[in-house]
DSSP file (Angstrom, degrees, kcal/mol; ACC not computed):
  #  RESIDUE AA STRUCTURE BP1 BP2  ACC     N-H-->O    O-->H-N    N-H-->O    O-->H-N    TCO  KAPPA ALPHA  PHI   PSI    X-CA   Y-CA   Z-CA
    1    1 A X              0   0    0      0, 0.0     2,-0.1     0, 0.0     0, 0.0   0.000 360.0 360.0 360.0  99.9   92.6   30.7  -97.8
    2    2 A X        -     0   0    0      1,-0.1     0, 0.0     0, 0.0     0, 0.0  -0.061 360.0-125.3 -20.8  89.0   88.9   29.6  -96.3
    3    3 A X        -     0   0    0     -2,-0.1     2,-0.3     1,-0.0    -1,-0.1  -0.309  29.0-138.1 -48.7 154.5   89.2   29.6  -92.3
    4    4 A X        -     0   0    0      4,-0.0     2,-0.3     3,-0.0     3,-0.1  -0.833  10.5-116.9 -95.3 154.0   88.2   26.2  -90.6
    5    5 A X     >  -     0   0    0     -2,-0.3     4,-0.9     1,-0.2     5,-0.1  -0.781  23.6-140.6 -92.2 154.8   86.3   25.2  -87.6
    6    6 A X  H >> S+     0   0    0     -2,-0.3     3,-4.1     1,-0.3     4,-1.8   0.992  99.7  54.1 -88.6 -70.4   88.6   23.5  -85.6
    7    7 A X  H 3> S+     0   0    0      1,-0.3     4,-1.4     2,-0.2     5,-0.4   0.806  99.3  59.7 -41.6 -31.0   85.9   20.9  -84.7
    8    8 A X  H 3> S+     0   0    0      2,-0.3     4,-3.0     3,-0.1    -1,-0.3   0.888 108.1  47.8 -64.4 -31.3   85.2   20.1  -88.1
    9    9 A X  H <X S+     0   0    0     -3,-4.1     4,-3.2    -4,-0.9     5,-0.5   0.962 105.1  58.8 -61.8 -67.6   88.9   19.0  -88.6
   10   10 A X  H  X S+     0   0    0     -4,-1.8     4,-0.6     2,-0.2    -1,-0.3   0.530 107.9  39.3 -54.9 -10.9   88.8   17.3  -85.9
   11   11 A X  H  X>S+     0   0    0     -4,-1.4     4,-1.4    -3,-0.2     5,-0.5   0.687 110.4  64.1 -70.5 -55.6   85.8   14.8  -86.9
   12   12 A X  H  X5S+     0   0    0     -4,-3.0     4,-1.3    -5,-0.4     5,-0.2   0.899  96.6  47.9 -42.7 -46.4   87.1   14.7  -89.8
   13   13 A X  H  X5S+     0   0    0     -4,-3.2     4,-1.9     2,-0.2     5,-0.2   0.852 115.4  58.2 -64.8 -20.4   90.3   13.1  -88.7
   14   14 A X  H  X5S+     0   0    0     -4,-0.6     4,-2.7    -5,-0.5    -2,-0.2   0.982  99.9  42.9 -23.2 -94.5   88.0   11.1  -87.2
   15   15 A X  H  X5S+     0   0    0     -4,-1.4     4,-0.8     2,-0.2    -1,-0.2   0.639 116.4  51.0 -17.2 -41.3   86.0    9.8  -89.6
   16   16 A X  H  X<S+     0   0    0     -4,-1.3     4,-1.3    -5,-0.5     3,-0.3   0.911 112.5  52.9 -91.5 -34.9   89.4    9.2  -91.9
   17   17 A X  H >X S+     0   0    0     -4,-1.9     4,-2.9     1,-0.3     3,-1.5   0.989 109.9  46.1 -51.6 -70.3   90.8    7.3  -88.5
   18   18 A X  H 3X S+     0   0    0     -4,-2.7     4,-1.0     2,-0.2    -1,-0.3   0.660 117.1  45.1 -64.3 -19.8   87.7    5.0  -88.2
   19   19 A X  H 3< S+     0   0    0     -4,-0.8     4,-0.4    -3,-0.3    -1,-0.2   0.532 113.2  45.1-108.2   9.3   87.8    4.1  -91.9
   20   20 A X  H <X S+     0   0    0     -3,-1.5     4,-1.1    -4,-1.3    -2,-0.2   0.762 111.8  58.2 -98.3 -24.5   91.1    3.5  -92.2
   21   21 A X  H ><>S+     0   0    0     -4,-2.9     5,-2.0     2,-0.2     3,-1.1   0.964 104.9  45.7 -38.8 -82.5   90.7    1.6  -89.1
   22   22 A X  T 3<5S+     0   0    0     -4,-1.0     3,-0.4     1,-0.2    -1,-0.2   0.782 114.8  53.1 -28.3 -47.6   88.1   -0.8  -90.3
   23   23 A X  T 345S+     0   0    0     -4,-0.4    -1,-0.2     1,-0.2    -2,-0.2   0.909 110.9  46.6 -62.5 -25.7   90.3   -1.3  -93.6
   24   24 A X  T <<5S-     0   0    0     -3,-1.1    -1,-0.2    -4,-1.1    -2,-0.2   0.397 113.5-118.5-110.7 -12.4   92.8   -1.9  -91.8
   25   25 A X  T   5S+     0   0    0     -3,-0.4     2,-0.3    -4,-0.4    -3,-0.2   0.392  73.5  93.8  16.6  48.0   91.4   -4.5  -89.2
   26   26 A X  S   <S-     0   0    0     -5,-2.0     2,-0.8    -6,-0.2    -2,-0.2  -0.894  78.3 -85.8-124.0 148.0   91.9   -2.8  -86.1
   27   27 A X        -     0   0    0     -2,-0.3     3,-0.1    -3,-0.1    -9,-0.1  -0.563  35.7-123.7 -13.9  15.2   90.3   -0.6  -83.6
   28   28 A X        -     0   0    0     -2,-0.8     2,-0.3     1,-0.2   -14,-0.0   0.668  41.1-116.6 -86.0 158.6   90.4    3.3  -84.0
   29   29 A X        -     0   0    0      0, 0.0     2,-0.4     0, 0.0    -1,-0.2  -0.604  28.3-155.1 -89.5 133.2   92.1    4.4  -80.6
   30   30 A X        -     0   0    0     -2,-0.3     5,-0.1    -3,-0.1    -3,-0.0  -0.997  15.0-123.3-134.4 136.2   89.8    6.5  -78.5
   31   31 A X        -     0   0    0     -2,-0.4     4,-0.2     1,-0.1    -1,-0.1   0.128  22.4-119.1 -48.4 178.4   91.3    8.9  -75.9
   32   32 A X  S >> S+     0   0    0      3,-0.1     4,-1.3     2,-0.1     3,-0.9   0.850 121.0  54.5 -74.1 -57.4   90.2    8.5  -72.3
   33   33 A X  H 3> S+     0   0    0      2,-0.2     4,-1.3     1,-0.2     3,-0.4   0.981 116.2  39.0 -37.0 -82.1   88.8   12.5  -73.0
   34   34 A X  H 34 S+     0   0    0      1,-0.2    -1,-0.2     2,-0.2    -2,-0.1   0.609 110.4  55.1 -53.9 -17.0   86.9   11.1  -75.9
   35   35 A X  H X4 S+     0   0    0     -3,-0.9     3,-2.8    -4,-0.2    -1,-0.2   0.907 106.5  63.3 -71.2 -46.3   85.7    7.5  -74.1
   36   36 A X  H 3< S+     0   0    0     -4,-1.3    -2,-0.2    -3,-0.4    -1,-0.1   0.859 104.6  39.4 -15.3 -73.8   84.3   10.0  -71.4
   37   37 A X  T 3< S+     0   0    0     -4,-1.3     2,-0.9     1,-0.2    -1,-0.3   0.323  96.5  87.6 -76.5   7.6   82.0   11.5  -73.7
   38   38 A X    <   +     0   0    0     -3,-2.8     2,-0.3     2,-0.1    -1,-0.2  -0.567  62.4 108.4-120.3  68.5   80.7    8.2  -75.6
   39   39 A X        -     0   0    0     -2,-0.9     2,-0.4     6,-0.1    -3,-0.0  -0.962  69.3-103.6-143.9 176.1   78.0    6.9  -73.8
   40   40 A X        -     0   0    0     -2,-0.3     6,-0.7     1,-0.1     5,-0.2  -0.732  20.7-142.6 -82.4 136.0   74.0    6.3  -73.7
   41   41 A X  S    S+     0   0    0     -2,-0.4    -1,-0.1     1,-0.2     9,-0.1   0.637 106.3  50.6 -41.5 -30.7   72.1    8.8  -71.4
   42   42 A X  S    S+     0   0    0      4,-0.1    -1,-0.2     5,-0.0     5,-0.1   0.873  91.8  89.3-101.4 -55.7   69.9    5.6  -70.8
   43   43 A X  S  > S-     0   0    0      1,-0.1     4,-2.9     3,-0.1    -4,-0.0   0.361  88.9-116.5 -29.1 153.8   72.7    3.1  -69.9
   44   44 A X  H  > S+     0   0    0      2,-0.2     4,-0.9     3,-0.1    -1,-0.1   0.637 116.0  61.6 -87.7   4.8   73.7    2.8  -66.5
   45   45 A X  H  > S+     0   0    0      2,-0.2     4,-2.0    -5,-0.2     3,-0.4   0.933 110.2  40.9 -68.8 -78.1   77.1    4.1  -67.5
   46   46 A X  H  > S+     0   0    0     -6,-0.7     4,-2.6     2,-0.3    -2,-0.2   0.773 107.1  54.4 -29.5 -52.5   75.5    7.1  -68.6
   47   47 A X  H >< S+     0   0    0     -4,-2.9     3,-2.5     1,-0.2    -1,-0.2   0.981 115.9  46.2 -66.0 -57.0   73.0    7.4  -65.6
   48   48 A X  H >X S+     0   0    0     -4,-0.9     4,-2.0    -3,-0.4     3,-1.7   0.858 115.2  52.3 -63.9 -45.4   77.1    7.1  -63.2
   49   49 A X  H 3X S+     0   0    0     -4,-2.0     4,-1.3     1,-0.5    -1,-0.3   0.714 104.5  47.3 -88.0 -23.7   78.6    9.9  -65.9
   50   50 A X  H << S+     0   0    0     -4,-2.6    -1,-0.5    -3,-2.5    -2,-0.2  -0.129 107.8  59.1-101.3  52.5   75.8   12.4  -65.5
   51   51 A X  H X>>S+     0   0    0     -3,-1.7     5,-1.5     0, 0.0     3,-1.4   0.224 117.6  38.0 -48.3 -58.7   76.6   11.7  -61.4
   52   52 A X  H ><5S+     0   0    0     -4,-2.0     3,-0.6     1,-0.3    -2,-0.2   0.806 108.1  50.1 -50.0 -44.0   80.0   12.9  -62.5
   53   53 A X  T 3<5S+     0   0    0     -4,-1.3    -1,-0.3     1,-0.2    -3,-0.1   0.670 109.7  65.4 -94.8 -28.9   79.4   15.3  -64.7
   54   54 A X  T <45S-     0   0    0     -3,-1.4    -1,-0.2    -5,-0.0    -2,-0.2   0.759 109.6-115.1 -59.8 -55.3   76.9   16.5  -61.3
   55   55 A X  T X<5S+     0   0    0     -4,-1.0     3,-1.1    -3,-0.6    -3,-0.2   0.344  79.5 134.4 110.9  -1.1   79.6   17.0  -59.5
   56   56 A X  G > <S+     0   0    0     -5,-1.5     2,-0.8     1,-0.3     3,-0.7   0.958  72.8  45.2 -62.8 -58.6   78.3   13.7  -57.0
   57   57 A X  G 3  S+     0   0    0      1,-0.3    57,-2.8    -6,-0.2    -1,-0.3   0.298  75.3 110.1 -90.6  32.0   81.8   11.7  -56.7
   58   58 A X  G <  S+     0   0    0     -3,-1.1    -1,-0.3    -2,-0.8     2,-0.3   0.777  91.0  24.7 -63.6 -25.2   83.6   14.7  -56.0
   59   59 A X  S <  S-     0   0    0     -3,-0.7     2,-0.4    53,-0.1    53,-0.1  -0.829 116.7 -65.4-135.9 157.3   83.9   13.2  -52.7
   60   60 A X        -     0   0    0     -2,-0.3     2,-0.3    51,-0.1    53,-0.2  -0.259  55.0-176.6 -82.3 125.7   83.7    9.4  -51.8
   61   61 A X  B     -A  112   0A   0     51,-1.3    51,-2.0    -2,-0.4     3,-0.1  -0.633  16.5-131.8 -92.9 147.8   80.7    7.6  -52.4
   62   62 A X     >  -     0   0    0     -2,-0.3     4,-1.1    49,-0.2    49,-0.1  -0.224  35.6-115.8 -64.3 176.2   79.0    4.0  -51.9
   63   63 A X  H  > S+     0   0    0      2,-0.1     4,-5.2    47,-0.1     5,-0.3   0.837 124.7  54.5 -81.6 -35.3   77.2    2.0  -54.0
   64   64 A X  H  > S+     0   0    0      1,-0.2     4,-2.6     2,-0.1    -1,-0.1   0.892 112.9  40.0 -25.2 -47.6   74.5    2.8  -51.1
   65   65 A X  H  4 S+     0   0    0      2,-0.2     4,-0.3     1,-0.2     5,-0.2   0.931 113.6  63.5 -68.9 -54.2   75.0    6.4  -51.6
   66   66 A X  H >X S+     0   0    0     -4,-1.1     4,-0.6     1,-0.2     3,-0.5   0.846 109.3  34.9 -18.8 -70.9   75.2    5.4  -55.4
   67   67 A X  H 3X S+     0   0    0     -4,-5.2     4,-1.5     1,-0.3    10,-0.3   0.834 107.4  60.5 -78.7 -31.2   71.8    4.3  -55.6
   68   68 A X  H 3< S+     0   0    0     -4,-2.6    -1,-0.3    -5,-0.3    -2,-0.2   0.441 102.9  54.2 -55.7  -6.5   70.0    6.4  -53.5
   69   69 A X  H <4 S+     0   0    0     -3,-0.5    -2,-0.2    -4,-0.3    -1,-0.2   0.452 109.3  54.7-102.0 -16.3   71.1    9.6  -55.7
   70   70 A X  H >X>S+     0   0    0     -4,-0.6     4,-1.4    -5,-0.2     5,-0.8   0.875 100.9  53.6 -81.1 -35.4   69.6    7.5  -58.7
   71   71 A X  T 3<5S+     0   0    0     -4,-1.5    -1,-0.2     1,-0.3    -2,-0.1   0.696 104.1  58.4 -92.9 -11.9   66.1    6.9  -57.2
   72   72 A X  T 345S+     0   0    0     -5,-0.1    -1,-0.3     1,-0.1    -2,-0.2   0.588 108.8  45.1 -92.5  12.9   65.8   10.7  -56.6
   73   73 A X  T <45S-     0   0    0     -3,-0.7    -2,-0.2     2,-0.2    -1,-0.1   0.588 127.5-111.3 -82.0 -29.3   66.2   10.9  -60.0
   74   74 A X  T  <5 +     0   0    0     -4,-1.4     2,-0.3     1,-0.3    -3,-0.2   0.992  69.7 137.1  61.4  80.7   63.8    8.1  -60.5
   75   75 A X      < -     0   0    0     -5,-0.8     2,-1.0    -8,-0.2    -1,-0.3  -0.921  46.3-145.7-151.9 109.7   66.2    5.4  -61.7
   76   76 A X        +     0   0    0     -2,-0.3    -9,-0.0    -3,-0.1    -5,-0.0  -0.541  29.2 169.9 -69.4  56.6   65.4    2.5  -60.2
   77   77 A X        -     0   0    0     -2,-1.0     2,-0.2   -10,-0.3     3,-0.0  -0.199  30.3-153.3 -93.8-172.0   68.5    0.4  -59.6
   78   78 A X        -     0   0    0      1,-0.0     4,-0.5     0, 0.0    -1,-0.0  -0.726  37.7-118.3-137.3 164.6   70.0   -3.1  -57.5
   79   79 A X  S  > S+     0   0    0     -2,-0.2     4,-1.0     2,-0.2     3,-0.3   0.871 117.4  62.9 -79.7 -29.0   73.9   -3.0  -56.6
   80   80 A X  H  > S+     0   0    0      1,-0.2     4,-0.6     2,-0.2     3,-0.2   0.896  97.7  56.0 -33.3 -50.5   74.5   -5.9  -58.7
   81   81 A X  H  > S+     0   0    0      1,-0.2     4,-0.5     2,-0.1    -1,-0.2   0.904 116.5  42.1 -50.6 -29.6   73.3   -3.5  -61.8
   82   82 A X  H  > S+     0   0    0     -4,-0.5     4,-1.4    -3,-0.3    -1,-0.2   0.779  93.9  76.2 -59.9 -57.6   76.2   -1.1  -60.4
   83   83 A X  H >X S+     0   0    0     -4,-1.0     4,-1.8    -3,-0.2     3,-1.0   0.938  95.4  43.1 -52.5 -81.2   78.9   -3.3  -59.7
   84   84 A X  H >X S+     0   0    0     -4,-0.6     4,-2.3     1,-0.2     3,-0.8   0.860 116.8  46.5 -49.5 -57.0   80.2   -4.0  -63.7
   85   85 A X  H 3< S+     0   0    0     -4,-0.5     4,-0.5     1,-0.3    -1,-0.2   0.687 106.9  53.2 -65.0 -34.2   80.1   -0.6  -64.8
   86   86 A X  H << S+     0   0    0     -4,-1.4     4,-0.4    -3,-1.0    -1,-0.3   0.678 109.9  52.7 -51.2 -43.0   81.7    0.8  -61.9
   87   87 A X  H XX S+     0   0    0     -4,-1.8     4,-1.9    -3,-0.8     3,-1.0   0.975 112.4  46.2 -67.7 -56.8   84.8   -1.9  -62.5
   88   88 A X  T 3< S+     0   0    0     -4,-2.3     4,-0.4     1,-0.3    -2,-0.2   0.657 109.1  50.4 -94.5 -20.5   85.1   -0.8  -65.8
   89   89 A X  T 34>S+     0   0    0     -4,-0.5     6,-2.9    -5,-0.3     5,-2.3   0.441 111.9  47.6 -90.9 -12.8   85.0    2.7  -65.1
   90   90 A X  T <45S+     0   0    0     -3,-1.0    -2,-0.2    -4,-0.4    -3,-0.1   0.689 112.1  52.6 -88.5 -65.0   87.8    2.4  -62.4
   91   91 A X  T  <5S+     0   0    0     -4,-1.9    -2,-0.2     1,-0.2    -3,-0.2   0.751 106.6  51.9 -55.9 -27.5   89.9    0.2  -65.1
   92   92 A X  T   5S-     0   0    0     -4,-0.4    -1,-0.2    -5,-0.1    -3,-0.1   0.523 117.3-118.1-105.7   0.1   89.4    3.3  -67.8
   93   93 A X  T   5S+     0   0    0      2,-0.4    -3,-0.2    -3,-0.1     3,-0.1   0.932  85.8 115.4  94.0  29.3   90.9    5.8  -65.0
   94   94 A X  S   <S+     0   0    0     -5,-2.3    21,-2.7     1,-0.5    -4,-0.3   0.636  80.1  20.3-134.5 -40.7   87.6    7.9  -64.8
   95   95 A X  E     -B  114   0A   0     -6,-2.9    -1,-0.5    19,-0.2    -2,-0.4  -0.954  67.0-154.2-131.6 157.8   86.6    6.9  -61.0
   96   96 A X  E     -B  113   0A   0     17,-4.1    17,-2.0    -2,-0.3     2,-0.3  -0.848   5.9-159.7-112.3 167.1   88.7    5.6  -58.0
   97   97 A X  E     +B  112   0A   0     -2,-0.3     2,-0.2    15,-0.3    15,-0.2  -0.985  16.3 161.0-135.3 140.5   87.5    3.6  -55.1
   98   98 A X  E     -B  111   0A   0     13,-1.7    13,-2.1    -2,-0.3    -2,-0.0  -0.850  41.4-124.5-131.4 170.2   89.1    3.0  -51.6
   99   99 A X  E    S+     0   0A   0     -2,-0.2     8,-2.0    11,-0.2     2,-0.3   0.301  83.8  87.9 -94.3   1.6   88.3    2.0  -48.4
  100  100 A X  E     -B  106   0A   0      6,-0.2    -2,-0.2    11,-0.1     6,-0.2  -0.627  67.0-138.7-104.4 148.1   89.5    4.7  -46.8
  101  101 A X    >   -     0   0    0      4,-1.1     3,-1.1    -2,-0.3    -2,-0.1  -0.566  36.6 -99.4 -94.4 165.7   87.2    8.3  -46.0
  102  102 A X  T 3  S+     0   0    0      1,-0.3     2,-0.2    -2,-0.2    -1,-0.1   0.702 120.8  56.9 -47.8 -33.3   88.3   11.3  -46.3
  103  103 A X  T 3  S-     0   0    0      0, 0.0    -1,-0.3     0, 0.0    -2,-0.1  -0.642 126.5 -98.2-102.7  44.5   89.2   12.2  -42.5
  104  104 A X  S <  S+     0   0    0     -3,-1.1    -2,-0.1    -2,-0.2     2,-0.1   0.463  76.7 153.7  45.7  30.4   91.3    9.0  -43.0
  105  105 A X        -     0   0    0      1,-0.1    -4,-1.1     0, 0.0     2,-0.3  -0.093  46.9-110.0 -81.7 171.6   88.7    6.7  -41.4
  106  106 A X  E     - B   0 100A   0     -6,-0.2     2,-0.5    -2,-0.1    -6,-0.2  -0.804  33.5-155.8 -81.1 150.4   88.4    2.9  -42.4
  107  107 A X  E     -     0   0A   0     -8,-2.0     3,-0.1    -2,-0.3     4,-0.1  -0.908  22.7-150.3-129.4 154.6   85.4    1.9  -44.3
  108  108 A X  E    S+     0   0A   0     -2,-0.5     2,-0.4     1,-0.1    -1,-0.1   0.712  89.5  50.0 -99.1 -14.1   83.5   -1.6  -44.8
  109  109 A X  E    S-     0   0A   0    -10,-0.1   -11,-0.1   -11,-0.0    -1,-0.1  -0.963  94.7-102.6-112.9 148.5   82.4   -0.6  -48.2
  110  110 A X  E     -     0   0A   0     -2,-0.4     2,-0.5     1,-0.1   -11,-0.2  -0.274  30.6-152.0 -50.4 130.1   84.4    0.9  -51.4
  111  111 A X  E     - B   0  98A   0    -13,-2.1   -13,-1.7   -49,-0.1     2,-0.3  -0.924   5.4-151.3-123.7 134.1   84.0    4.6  -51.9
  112  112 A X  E     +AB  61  97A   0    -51,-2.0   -51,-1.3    -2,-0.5     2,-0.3  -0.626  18.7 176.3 -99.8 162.0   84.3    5.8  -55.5
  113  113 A X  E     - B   0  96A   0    -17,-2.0   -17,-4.1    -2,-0.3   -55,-0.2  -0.926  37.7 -91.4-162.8 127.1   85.6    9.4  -56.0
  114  114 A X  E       B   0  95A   0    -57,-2.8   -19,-0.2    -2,-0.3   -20,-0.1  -0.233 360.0 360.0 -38.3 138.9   86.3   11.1  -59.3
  115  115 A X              0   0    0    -21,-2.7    -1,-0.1   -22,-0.0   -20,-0.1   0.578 360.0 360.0 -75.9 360.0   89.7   10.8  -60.6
């Protein structure tokens, strides 16, 4: 009996998921773990997921904070540009935001923190 790579199974059931999916006319279901990992490096989704991945919202940030860690990176962003991606990213469970600091302070802006 031929060992397998575990990963190879696993796209495959992939693959059989997404085309049975499509026959089927529905969605394939994507983990939270697997939404994680399915973005563009170029998107501004991407640019906020290598800040995670960074280790940057380990502690709570602004969008200030946000943007200023992009532009030493030299990614040029507005907060509007920020705003949707941040919501959506909140909604899928991947960052939180509060108003509160760590030291239990009040804040006038939302501070995002990994979840």
């Amino acid at each position: 009996m031929a060992e397998y790579d575990l990963n190879e199974v696993l796209r495959t059931l992939k693959d059989h998921e997404t085309r049975l999916s499509k026959l089927e006319g529905t969605k394939p279901t994507i983990t939270k773990e697997e939404n994680k990992t399915q973005y563009n490096i170029n998107s501004t989704r991407g640019k906020i997921m290598f800040l995670i991945e960074e280790g940057f919202f380990n502690s709570g940030r602004s969008i200030k904070d946000i943007i200023f860690e992009l532009k030493t990176k030299d990614y040029h962003m507005k907060s509007p540009d920020l705003t949707l991606p941040l919501r959506k990213m909140i909604h899928e469970g991947i960052l939180t935001r509060k108003k509160t600091t760590s030291e239990n302070l009040q804040s006038k802006n939302w501070l995002y923190k990994k979840a």
